[in-house]
SEVOMAR-914021 format. One line per field, with one value per residue (C-alpha): x, y, z; chain; residue in one letter. Coordinates in nm, 4 decimals. Example, Ala and Ser with C-alpha at 12.3 -4.5 7.8 and 13.67 -1.06 7.14 Angstrom:
# residues 2
xx c(1.2300/1.3670) .
yy c(-0.4500/-0.1060) .
zz c(0.7800/0.7140) .
unit c(A/A) .
code c(A/S) .
END
This chain:
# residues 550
xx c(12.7676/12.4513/12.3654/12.1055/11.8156/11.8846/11.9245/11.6014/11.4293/11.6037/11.4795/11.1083/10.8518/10.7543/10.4661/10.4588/10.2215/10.2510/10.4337/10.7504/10.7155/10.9813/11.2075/10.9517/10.6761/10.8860/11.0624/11.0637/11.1630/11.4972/11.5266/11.5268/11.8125/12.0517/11.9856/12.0097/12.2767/12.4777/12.3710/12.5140/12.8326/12.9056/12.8421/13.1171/13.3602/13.3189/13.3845/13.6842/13.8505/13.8598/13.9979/14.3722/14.4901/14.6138/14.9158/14.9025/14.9355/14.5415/14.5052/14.8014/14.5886/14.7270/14.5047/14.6727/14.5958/14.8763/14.7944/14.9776/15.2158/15.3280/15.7024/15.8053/16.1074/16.1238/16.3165/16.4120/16.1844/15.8654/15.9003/15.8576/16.1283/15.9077/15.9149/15.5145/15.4350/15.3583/15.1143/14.7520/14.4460/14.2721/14.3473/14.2235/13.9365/13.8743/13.9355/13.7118/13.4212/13.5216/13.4745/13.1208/13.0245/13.1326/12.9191/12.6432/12.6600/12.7027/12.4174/12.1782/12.3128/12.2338/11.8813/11.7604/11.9323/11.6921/11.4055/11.4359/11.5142/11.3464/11.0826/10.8805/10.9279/10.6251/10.4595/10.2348/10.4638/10.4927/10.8596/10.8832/10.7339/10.6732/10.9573/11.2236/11.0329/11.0207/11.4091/11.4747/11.4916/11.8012/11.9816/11.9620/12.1265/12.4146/12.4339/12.5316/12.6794/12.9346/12.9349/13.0168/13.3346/13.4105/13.5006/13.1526/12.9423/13.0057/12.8155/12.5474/12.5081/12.4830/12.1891/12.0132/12.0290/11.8340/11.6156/11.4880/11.4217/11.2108/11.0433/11.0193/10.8399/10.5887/10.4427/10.4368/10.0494/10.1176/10.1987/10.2871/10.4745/10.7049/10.7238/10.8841/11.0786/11.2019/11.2450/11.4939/11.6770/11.7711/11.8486/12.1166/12.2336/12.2976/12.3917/12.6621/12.7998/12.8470/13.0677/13.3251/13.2301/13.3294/13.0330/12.9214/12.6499/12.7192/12.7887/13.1594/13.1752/13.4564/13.3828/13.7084/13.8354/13.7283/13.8011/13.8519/13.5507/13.4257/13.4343/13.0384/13.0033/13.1976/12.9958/12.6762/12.5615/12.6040/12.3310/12.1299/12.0958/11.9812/11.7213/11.6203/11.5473/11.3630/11.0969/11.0514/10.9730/10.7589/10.5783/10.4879/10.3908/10.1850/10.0499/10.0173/9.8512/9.6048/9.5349/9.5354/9.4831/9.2098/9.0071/9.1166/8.9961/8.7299/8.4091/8.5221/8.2499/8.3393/8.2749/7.8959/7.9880/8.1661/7.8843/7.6695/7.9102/7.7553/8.0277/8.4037/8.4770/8.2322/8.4490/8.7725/8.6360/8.5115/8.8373/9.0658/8.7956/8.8995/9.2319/9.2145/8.9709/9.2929/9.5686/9.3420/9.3203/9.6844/9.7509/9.5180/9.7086/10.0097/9.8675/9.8260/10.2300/10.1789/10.4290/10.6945/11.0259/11.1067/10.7883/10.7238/11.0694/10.8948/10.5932/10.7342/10.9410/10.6695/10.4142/10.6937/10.7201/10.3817/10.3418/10.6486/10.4622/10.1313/10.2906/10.5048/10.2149/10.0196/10.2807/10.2586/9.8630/9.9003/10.1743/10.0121/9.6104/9.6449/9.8625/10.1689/10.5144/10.6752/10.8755/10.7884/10.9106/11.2596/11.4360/11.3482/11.3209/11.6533/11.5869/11.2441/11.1916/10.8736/10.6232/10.7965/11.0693/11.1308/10.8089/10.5681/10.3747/10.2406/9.9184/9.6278/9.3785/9.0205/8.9131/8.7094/9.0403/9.2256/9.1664/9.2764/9.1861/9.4455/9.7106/9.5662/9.9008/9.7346/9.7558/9.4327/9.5781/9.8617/9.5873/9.3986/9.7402/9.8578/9.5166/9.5390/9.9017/9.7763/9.4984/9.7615/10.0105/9.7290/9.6244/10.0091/10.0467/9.7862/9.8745/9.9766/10.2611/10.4312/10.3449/10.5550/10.8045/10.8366/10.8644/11.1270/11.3588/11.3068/11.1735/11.1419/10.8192/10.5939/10.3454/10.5131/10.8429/10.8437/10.9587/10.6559/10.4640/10.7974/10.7169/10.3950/10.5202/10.7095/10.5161/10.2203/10.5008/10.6275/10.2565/10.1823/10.5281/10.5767/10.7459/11.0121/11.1758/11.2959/11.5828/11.7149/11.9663/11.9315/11.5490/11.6072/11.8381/11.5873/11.3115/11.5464/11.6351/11.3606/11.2059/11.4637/11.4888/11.3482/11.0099/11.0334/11.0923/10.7783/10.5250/10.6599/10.5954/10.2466/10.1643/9.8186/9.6563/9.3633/9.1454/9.4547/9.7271/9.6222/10.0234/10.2368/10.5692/10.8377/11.0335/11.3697/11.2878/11.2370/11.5623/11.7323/11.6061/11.6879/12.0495/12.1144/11.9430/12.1326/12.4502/12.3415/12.4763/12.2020/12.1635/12.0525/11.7179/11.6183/11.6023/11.2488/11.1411/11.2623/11.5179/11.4647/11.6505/11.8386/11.8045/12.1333/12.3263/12.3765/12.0240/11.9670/12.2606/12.1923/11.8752/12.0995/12.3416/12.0198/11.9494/11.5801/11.6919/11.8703/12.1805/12.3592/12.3826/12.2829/12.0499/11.8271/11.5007/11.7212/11.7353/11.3630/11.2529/11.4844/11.3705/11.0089/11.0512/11.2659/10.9484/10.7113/10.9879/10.8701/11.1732/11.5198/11.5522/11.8887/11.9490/11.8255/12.0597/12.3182/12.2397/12.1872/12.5560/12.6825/12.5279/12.6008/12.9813/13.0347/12.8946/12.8674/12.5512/12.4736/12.4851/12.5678/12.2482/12.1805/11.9251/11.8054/11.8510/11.5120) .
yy c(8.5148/8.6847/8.9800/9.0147/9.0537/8.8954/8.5441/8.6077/8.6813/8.3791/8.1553/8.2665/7.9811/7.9510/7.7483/7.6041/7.8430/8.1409/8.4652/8.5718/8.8608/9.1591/9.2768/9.5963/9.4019/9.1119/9.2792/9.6758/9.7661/9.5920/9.7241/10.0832/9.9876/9.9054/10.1917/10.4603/10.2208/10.2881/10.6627/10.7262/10.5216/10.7443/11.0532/10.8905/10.8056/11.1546/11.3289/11.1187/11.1436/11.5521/11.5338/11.5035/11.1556/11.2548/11.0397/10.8702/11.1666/11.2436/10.8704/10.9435/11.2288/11.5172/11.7998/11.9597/11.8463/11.6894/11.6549/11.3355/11.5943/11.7207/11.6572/11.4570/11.3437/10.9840/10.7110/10.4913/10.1972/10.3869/10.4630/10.7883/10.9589/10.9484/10.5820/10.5721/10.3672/10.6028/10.3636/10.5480/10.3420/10.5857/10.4149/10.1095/10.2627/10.4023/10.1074/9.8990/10.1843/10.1430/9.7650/9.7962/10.0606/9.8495/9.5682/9.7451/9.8964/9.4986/9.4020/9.6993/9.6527/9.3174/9.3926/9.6727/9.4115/9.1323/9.3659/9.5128/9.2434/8.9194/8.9921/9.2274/9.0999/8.9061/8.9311/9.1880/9.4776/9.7537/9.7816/10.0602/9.8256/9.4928/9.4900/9.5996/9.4223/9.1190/9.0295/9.3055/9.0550/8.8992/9.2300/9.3402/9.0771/9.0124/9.3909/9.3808/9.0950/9.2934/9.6008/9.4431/9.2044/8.8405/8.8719/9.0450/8.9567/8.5459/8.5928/8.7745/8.5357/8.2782/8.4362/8.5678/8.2132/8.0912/8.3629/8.2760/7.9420/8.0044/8.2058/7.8889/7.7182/8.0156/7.9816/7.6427/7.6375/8.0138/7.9197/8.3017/8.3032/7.9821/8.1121/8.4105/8.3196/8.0215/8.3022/8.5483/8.2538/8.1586/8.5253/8.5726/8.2699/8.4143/8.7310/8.5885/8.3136/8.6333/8.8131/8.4906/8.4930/8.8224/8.9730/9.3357/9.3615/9.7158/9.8778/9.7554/9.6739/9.4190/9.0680/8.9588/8.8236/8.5263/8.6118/8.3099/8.1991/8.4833/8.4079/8.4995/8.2526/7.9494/7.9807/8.0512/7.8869/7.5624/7.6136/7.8302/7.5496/7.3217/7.6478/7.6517/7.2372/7.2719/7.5718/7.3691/7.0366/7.2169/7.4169/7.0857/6.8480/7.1446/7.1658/6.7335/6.7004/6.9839/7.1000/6.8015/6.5128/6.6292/6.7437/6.4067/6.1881/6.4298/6.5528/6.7406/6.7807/6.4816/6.2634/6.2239/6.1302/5.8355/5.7000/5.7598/5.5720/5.2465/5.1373/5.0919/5.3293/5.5801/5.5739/5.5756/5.8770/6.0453/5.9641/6.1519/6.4653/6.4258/6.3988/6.7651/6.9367/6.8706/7.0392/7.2720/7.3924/7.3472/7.5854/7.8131/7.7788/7.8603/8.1399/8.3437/8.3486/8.6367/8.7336/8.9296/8.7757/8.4145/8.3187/8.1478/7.9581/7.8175/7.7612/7.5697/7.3027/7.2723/7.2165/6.9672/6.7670/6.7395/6.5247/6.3501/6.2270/6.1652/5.9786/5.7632/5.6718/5.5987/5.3449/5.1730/5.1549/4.9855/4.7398/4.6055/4.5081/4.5871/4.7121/4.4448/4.4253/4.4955/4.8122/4.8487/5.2025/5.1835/5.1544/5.5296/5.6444/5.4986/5.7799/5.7290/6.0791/6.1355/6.1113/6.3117/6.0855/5.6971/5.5481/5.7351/5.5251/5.5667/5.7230/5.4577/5.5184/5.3714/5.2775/5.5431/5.7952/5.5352/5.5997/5.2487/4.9240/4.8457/4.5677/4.4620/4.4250/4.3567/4.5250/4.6777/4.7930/4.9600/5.1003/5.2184/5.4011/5.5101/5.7188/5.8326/5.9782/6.1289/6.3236/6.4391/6.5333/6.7677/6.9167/6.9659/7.1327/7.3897/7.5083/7.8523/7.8140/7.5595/7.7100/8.0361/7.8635/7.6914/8.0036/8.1647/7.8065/7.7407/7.3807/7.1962/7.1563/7.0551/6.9485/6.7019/6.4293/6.2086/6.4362/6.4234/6.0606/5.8615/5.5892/5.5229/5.6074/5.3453/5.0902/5.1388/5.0511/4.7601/4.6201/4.7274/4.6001/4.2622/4.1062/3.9334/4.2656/4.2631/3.9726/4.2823/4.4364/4.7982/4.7928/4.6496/4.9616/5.1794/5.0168/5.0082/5.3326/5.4707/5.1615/4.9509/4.5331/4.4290/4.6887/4.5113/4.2108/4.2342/4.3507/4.0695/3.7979/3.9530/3.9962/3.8301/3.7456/3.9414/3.9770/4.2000/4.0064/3.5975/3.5005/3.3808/3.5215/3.2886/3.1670/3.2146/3.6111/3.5979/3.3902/3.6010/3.9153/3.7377/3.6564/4.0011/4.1467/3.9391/4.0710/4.4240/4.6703/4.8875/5.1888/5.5837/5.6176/5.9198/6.1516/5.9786/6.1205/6.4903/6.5418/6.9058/7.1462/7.4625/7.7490/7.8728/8.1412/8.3059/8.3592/8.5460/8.6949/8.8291/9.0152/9.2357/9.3042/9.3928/9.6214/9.4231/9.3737/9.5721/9.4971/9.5269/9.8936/10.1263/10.3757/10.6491/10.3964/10.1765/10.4615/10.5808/10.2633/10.2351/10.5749/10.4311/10.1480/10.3928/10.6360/10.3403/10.2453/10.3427/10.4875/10.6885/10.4260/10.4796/10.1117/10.2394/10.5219/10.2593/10.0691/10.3476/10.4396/10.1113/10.0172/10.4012/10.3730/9.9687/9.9991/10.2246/10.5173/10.7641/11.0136/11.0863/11.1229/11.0176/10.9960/11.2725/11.2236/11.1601) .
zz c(16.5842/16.5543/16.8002/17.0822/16.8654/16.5481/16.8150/16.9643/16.6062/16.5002/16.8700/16.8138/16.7965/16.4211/16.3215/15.9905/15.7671/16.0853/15.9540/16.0547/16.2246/16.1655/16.4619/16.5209/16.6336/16.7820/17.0498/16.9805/17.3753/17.2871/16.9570/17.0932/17.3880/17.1047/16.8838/17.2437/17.3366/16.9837/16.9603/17.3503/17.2405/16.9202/17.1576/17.3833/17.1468/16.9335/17.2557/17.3761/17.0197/17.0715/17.4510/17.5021/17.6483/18.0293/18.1947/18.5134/18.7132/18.6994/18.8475/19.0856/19.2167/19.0841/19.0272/18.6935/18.3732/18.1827/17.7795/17.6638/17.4439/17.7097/17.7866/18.1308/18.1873/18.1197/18.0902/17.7634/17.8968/17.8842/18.2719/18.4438/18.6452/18.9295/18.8812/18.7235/18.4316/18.1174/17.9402/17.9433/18.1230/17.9136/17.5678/17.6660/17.7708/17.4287/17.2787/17.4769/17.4063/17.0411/17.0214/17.2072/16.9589/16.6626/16.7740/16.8227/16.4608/16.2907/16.5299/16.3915/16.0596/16.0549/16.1883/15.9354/15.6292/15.7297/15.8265/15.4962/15.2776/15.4491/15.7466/15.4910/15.1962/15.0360/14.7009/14.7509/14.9224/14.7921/14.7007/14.3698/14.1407/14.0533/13.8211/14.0976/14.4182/14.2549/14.3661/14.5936/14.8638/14.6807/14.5845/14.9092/15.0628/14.8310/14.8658/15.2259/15.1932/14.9655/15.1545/15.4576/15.3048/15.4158/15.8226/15.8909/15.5945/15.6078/15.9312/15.8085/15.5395/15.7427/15.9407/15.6125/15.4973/15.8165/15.7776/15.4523/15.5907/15.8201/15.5602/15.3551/15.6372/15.6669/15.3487/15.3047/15.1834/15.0442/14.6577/14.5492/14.8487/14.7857/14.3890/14.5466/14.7276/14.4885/14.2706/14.5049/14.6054/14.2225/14.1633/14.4829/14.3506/14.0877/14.2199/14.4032/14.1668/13.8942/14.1198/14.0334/13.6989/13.6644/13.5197/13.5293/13.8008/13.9047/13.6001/13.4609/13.1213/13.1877/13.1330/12.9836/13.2372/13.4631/13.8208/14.1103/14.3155/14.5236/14.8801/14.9259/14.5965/14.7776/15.0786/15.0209/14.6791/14.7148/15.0441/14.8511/14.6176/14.8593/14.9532/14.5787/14.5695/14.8847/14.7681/14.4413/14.6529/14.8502/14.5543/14.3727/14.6650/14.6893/14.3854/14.3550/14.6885/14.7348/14.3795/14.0834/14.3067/14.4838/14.1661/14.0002/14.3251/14.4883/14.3822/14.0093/13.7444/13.5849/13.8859/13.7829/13.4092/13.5784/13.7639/13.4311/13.2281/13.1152/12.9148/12.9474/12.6751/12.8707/13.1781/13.0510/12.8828/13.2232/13.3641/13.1173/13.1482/13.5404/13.4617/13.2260/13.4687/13.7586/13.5106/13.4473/13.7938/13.8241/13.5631/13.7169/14.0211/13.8451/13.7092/14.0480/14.0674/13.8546/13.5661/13.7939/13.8847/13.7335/13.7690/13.3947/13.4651/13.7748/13.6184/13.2783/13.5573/13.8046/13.5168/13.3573/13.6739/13.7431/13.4162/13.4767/13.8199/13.6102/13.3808/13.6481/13.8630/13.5461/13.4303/13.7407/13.7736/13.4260/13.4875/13.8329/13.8725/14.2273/14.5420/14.5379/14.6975/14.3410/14.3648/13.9804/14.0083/14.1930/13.8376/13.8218/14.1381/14.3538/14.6031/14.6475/14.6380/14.3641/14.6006/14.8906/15.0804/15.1524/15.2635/15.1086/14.8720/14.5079/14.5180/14.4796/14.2417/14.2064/13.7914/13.7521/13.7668/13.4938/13.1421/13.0557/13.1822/13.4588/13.4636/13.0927/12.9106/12.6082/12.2074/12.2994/12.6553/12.4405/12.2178/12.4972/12.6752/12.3270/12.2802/12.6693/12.5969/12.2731/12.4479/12.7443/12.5002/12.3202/12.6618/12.7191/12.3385/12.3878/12.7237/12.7305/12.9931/12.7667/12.4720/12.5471/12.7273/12.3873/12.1818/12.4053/12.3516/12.7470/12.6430/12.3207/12.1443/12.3611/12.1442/11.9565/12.0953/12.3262/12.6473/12.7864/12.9467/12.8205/13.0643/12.9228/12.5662/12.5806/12.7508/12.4820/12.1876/12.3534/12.3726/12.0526/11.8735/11.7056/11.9725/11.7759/11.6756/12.0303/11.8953/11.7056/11.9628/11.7670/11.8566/12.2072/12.2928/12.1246/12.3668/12.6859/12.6822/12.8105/12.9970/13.2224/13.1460/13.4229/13.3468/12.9814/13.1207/13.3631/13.0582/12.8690/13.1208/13.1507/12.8159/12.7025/12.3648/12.2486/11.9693/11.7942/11.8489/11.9144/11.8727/12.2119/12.2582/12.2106/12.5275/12.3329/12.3075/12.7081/12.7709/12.5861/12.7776/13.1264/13.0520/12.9200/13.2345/13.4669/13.2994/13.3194/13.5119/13.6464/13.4477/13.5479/13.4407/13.6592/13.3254/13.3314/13.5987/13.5438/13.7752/13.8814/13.6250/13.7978/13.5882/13.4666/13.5957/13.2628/13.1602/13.4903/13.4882/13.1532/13.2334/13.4598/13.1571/12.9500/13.2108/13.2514/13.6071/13.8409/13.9758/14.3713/14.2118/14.5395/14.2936/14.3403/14.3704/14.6409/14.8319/14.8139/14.8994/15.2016/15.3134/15.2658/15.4847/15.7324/15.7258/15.8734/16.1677/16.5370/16.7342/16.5891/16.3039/16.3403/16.1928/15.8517/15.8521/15.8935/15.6298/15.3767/15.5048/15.4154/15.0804/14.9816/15.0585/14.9483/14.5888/14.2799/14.2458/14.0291/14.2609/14.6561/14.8458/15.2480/15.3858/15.6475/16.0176/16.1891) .
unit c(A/A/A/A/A/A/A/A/A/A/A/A/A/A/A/A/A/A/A/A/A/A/A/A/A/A/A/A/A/A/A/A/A/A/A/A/A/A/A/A/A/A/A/A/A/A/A/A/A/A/A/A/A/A/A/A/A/A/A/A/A/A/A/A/A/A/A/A/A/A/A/A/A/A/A/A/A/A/A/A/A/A/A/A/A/A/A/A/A/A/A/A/A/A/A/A/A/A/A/A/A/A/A/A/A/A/A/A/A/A/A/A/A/A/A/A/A/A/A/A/A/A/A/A/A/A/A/A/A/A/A/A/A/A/A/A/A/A/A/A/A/A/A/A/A/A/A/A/A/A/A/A/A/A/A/A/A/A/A/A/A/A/A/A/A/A/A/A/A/A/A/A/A/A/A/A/A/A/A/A/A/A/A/A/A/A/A/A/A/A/A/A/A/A/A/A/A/A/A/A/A/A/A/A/A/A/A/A/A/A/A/A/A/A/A/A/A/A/A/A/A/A/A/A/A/A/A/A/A/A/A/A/A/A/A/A/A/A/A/A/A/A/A/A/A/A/A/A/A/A/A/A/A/A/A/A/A/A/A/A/A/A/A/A/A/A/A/A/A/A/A/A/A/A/A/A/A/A/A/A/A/A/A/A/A/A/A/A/A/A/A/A/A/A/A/A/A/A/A/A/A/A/A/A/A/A/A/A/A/A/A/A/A/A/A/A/A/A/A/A/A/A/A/A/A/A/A/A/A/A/A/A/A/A/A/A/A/A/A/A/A/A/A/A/A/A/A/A/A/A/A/A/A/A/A/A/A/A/A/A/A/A/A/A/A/A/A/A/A/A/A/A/A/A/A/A/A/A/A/A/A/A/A/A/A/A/A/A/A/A/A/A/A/A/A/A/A/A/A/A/A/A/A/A/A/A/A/A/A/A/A/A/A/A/A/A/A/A/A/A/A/A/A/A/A/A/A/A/A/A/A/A/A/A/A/A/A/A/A/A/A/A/A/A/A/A/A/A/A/A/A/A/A/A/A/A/A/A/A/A/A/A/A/A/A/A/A/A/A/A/A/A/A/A/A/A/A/A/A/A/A/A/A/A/A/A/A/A/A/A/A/A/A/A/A/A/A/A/A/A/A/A/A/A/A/A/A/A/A/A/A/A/A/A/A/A/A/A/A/A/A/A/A/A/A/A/A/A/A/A/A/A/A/A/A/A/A/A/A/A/A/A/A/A/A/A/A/A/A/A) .
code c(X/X/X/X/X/X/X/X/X/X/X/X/X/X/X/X/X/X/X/X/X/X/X/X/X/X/X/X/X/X/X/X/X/X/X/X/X/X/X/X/X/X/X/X/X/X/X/X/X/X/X/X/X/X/X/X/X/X/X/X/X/X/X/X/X/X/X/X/X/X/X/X/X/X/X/X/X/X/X/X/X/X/X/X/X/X/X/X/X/X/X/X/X/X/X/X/X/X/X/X/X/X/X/X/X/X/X/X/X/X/X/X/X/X/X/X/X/X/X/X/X/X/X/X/X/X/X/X/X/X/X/X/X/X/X/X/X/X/X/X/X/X/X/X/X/X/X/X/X/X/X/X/X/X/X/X/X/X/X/X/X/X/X/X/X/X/X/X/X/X/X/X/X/X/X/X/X/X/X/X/X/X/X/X/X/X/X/X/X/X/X/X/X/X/X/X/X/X/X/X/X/X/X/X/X/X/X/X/X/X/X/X/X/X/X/X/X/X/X/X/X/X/X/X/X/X/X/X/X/X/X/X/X/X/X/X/X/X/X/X/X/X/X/X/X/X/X/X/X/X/X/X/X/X/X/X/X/X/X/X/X/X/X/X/X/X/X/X/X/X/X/X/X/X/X/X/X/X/X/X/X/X/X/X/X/X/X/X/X/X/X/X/X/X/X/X/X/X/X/X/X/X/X/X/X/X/X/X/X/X/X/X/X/X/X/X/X/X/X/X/X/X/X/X/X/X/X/X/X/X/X/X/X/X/X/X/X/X/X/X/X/X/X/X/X/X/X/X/X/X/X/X/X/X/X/X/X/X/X/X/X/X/X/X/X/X/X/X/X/X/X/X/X/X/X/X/X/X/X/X/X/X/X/X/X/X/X/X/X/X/X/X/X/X/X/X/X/X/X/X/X/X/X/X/X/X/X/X/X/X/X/X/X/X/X/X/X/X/X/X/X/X/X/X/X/X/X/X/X/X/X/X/X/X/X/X/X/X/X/X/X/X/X/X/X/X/X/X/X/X/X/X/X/X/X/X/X/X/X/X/X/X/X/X/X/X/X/X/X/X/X/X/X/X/X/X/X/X/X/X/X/X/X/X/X/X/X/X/X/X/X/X/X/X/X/X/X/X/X/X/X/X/X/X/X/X/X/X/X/X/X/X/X/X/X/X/X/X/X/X/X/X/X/X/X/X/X/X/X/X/X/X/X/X/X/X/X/X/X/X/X/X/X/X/X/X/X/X/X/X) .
END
């Protein structure tokens, strides 16, 4: 259960896009009653602990003062002579002043964790560097987490976890703000998942040995992989919907070499320039996630998917001539999650946004597509994002292969092909496994002669694909779409051994920057002492500092 304040901070009315606003400036009147409340207890209990325990004669109304050692005569039962019990009121008293002080110490701790690590935490705060702000967010939490151990610290995951949703919501238009956070919640992923893989992430050298699943691991990463999916969702829709459609659709630069166009050749030209001028300001975009963090991991998937989606709504502007009741994509997309959830339709685009003619399943359609995929590809091969991804073996090549626009890849050598070679079953599996039967099925029905290819398709090569669709099991085709990649554990994880990245290590620069946020608190800030107690005590430092008493 979360405390007093940690519930309301968690109740507060949160707008998506409004800031979550730290505990300080939420409800500060409050905050102070549990830090005088905690400070009056300690007093209390410190001067209880040095006072002898008296019996029952001080409640009987005797005037002298009996210290518990003293020696009454008493009875084997625990009875006085006198006939007076010889348990002490007292204890429980002590015990009950205890349990109140102890609660108000998880509540505060709890507060100055989240304050520190979640409520101000963003891109831009100051936090002893870029290099060390970048996840301090995630080793912070996994840090307490530790320090606190599984009966108190399951609880505060759980809260840290809902925290960071509702940060999620606030910054769902903030793109450096959902690439940081995407990129914490990969890292305490991380974080967490090493302390079962037995890696060194405060300074042991002792990896031999593979420990069993960490309790903080078992709880908490398989939500903060659901975390991670959602700030990558949220990133690209993003991305799709307010940054490359709109440049593609709306008024770009190339808009007015589209209504010049005189020819078809002109406007399919136009339309590719749209098409560039969009993933150009995409990768723009991209580029104001900075370099801190994981940020070119984030970049290389979000840049990856949002070709995957071109090339996907592409392949279905070519293979229909207009909006129909044909779900020409569901081969690919079971979910019916590439354009944000069940329900939500492909995007519709007008001719002047298609580089090729649409629905003409023709050899000069494929000719058309094949050039349109050639000039995408080149775009893709000298982007700089890909291009070091490339070099530092995140992705393949991505100037070359056919990872990227597979769907309409494929589609262009089907048109293209001597149709005949499709009785061969070794080419068929080579064509299929990219497209499904029913997609080659559907281009095949539709193909029409032209002034490259005047011969008909014979009905025996269609028969033949029918029956062998019909007795087809359906197949997973949604590596086509790009099925979001996690990034693994180990390549995070080894930044940390590299020392690139620090680990749940309480340093010297942990503790200046808790005493900087402590410096900017209103009140006793008696929470940060707290927590600088319980990160100091829980995990390995160089050296034993505290921080001074304000």
């Amino acid at each position: 259960m979360c405390g007093a304040l940690s519930a309301v901070w968690l109740a507060a009315p949160l707008q998506r896009g409004q800031q979550l606003q730290p505990p300080t400036l939420l409800n500060m009147p409050l905050l102070k009653r549990l830090e005088e409340a905690f400070l009056s207890g300690s007093k209390q209990h410190r001067q209880s602990s040095k006072q002898p325990q008296l019996t029952c004669f001080q409640k009987a109304g005797k005037r002298r003062k009996i210290p518990r050692y003293c020696t009454e005569p008493r009875s084997s039962n625990g009875v006085h002579a006198h006939g007076v019990s010889t348990h002490e009121p007292a204890r429980e008293g002590m015990v009950e002043l205890e349990a109140d002080r102890q609660s108000l110490e998880r509540e505060l701790l709890t507060v100055a964790a989240l304050e520190v690590a979640v409520s101000l935490a963003h891109p831009n705060a100051p936090q002893g560097g870029r290099a060390r702000g970048a996840h301090a967010p995630a080793r912070r939490l996994a840090r307490t987490m530790m320090c606190m151990g599984k009966e108190q610290g399951a609880p505060f995951g759980c809260t840290a976890l809902r925290m960071m949703e509702r940060q999620l919501s606030a910054t769902v238009s903030d793109l450096p703000g959902l690439a940081f956070w995407w990129s914490n919640i990969i890292h305490m992923r991380a974080i967490l998942q090493g302390l079962s893989l037995g890696t060194s992430l405060a300074g042991s050298d002792d990896q031999s040995s593979r420990r069993p699943d960490h309790w903080a691991a078992a709880a908490f990463v398989p939500q903060l992989g659901h975390l991670e999916r959602s700030a990558f969702n949220e990133l690209l829709t993003l991305l799709w919907e307010s940054v490359l459609m709109p440049a593609v659709v709306g008024g770009s630069k190339a808009a007015a070499g589209v209504k010049a166009a005189t020819t078809k050749r002109a406007t399919q030209e136009a339309a590719i320039k749209k098409w560039f001028e969009g993933l150009d300001h995409v990768s723009h975009w991209l580029e104001t996630t900075g370099s801190a963090g994981h940020s070119q991991l984030l970049c290389v998937q979000v840049l990856l998917q949002l070709l995957r989606k071109l090339d996907a709504m592409m392949f279905y502007h070519l293979l229909l001539k207009g909006p129909s009741d044909i779900n020409i994509l569901s081969d690919y997309d079971p979910t019916h999650t590439l354009w944000g959830g069940p329900g939500k339709a492909v995007p519709q685009l007008d001719d002047s946004a298609l580089p090729f003619s649409r629905g003409l399943l023709t050899f000069g359609g494929g000719m058309s597509v094949k050039m349109t995929v050639t000039r995408l590809q080149q775009w893709a091969a000298g982007e700089a994002i890909l291009q070091e991804a490339s070099l530092a073996g995140l992705i393949g090549d991505a100037g070359s292969g056919s990872s990227l626009f597979p769907l309409l890849r494929a589609a262009a050598d089907l048109l293209m092909m001597p149709k005949e070679l499709l009785m061969d079953k070794a080419i068929r599996l080579d064509v299929c496994c990219v497209l499904s039967m029913s997609s080659v099925l559907h281009i095949l029905e539709r193909f029409q002669q032209d002034e490259f290819a005047t011969d008909v398709i014979d009905r025996g090569i269609l028969q033949s694909l029918r029956e062998e669709n019909s007795q087809e099991s359906a197949r997973e085709m949604s590596h086509v779409r790009g099925a979001y990649s996690s990034p693994s554990d180990a390549d995070i994880l080894h930044k940390m051994e590299l020392g690139d990245e620090p680990g749940l290590e309480y340093d010297d620069d942990s503790q200046d920057e808790l005493e900087d946020v402590s410096s900017l608190s209103d009140g006793t800030a008696v929470r940060f002492k707290l927590l600088h107690e319980l990160w100091a005590s829980g995990v390995p430092r160089m050296r034993e500092v505290s921080i001074a008493n304000a």
